[in-house]
C-alpha positions as CSV (number, residue, x, y, z in Angstrom):
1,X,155.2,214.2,318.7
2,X,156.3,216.9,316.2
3,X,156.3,220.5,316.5
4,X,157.4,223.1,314.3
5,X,159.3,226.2,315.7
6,X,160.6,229.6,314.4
7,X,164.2,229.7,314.8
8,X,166.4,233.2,313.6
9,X,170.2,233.5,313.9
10,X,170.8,230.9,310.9
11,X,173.0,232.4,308.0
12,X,174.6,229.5,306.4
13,X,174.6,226.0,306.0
14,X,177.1,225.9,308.9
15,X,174.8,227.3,311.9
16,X,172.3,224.7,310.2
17,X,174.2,221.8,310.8
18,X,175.4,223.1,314.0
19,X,171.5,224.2,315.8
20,X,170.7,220.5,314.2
21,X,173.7,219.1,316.5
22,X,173.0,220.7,319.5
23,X,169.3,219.7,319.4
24,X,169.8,216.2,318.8
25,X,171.2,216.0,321.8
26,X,168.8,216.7,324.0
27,X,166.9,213.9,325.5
28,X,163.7,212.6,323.8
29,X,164.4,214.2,320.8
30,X,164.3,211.9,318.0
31,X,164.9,213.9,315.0
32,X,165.4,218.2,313.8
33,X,164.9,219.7,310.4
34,X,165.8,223.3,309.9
35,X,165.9,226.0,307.6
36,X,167.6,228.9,307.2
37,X,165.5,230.1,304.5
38,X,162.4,230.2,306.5
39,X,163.7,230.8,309.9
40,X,162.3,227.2,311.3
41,X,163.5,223.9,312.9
42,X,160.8,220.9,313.3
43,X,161.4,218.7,316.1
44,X,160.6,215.3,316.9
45,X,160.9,214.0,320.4
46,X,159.2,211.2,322.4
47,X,157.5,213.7,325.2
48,X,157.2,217.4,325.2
49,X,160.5,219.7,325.9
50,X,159.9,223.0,326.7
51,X,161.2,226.1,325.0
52,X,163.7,227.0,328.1
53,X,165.5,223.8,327.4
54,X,165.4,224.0,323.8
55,X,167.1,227.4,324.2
56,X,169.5,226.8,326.5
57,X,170.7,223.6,324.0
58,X,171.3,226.4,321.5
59,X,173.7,228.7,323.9
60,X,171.2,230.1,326.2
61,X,169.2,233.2,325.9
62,X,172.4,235.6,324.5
63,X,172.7,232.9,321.8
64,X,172.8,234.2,317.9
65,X,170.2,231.6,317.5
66,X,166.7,232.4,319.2
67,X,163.9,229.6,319.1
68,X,160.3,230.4,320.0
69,X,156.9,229.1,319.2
70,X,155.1,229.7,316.4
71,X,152.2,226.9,315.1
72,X,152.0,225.8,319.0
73,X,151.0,227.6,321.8
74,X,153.9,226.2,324.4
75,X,151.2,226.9,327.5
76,X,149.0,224.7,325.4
77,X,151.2,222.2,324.8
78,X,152.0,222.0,328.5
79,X,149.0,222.1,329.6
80,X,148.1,218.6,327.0
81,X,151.4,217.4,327.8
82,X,150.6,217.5,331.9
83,X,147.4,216.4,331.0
84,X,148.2,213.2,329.0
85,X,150.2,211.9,331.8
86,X,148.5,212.1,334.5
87,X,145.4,211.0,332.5
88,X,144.9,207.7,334.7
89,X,144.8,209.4,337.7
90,X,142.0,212.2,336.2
91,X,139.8,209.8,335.4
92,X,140.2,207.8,338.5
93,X,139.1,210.7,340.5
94,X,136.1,211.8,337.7
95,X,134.7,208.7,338.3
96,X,135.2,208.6,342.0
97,X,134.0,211.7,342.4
98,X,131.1,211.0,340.0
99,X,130.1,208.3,342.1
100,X,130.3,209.6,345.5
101,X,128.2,212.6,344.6
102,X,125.6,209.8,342.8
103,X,125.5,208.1,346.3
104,X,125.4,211.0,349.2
105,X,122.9,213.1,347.1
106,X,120.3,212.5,349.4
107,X,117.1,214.7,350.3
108,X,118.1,217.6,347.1
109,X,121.9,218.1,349.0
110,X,124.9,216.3,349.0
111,X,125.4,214.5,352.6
112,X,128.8,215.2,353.3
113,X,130.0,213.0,355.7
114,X,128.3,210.4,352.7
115,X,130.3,211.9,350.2
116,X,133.5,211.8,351.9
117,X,133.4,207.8,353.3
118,X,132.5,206.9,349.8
119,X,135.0,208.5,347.8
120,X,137.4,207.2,350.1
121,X,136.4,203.9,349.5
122,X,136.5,204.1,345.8
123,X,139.8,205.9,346.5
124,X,141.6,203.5,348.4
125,X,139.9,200.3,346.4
126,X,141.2,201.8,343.7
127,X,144.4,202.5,344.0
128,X,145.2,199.1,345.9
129,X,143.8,197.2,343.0
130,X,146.5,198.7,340.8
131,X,149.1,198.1,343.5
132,X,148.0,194.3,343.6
133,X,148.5,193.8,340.1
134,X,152.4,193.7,340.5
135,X,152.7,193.5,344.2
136,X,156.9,193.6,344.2
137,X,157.3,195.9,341.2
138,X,155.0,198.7,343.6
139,X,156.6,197.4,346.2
140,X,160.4,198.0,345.1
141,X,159.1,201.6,343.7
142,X,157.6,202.6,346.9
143,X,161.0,201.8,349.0
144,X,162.3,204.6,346.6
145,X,160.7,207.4,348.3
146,X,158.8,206.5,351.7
147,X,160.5,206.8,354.7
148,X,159.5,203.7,356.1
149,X,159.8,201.6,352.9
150,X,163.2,202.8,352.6
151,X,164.4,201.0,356.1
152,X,161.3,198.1,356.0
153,X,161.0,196.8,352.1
154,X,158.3,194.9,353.6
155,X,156.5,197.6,354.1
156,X,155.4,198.2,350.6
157,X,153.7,194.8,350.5
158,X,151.7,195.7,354.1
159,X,150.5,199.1,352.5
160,X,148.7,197.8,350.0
161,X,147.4,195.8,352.1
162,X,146.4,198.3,354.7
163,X,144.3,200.5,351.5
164,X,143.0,197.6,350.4
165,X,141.5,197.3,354.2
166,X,140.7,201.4,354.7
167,X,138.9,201.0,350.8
168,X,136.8,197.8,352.4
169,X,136.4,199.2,356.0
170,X,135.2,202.7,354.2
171,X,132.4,200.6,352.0
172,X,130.9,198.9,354.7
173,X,131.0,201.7,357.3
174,X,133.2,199.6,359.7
175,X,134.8,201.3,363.2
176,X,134.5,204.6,361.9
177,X,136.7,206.5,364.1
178,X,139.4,203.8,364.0
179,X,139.7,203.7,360.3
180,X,139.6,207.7,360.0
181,X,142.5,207.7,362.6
182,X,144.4,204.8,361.0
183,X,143.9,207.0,357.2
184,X,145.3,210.1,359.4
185,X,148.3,208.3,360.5
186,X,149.0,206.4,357.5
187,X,148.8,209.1,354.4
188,X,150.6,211.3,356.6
189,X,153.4,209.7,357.0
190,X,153.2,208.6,353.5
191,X,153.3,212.2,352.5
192,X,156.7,212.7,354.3
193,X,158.8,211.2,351.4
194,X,156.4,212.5,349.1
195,X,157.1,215.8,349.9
196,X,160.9,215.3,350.3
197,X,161.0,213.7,346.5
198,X,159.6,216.4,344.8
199,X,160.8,219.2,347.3
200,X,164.5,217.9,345.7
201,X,162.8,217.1,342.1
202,X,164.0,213.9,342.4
203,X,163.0,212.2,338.9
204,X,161.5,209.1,340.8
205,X,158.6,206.9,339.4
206,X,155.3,207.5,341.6
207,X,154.0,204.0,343.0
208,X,151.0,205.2,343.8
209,X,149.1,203.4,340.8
210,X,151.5,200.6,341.3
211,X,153.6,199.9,338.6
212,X,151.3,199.6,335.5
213,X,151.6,203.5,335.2
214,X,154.5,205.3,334.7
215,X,153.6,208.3,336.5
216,X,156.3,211.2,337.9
217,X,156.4,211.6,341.0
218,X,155.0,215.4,341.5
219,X,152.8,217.6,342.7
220,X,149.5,215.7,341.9
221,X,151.1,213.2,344.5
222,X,151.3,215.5,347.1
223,X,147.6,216.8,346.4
224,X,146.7,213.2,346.2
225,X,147.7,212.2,350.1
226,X,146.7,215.6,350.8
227,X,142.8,214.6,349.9
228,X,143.1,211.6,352.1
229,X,144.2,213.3,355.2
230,X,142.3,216.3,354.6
231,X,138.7,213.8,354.3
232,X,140.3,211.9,357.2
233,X,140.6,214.6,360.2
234,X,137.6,216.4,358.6
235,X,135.4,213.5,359.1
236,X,137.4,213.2,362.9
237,X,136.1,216.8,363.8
238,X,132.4,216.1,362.2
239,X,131.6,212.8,364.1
């Protein structure tokens, strides 16, 4: 991607070549034009960078040179940036969501307790399909971050196992209360080194799509879980 910035502070051909050195720099940036005579740099870089960094690779904020959007708008451009990669999980829950609502629409109103055993079941059918695909690559991921993974490797190759079982038990309707206890247990302790990777912004790859996405690990993991073991102890309390 390429975006085009206005950049003042430039007086000779010297701060040029100087604002182009300290740009190129930066990761992901893959190439910088800039002119003095229209107050502009254009960047090229392999994923967004926002303006902060740019900035700060220029000397900061008390830095002669000042860079700030002009043919972008940088919220827009985060929010398309955020948006593109966390695409395969959007559409993952659109169409689980799509379908659960499809299937527990009964008598004009959504059946709750429906809605929520199906989605799960997409959810968790899902996900483990992904994770099957490259069963050691998710599995060598997923010891990066979970607690249990990190002292049992083996356990990454269980856990898929164990979704792929809660995504079959969910579909059939199978020991109801066992299953919703086992989802309890399961995502919340799942969520424990969750929460501790992005609580440090560790810059760790999520597994939770196994490893044919490369997805940060980040907040949208955290909501992810949260889902499950929110729909899990709510469906506890309503039996």
């Amino acid at each position: 991607m390429t975006h085009t910035y206005q950049l003042t502070g430039m007086t000779c051909s010297g701060c040029e070549n100087k604002v182009k050195s300290n740009l190129l720099v930066l990761p992901d940036v893959t190439g910088v034009e800039v002119s003095k005579e229209t107050n502009s740099a254009t960047i090229s870089m392999d994923k967004h960078i926002g303006l902060d960094t740019l900035q700060q690779a220029l000397g900061g904020s008390e830095s002669k040179y000042q860079i700030s959007a002009t043919q972008h708008s940088e919220a827009l451009e985060e929010a398309k940036s955020w948006a593109a990669t966390y695409k395969p999980i959007l559409l993952i829950f659109g169409y689980v969501t799509a379908l659960s609502l499809v299937v527990s629409w009964q008598n004009n109103a959504i059946n709750v307790m429906e809605f929520m055993r199906i989605f799960m079941a997409g959810f968790f059918l899902t996900f483990s399909f992904f994770k099957m695909l490259n069963l050691k690559a998710f599995a060598e991921s997923y010891a990066m971050y979970d607690i249990v993974a990190k002292k049992f490797s083996t356990w990454g190759y269980i856990y898929a196992f164990i979704e792929l079982g809660l995504g079959l038990s969910f579909a059939l309707n199978l020991s109801p209360v066992v299953v919703n206890w086992v989802t309890l247990i399961v995502m919340t302790v799942s969520i424990i080194g969750v929460l501790e990777s992005v609580l440090n912004k560790k810059k760790i790859q999520c597994a939770c799509l196994g490893a044919v996405f490369n997805l940060p690990m980040s907040t949208v993991t955290i909501v992810e879980d949260a889902i499950m073991i929110a729909m899990s102890a709510g469906m506890l309390i309503l039996m």
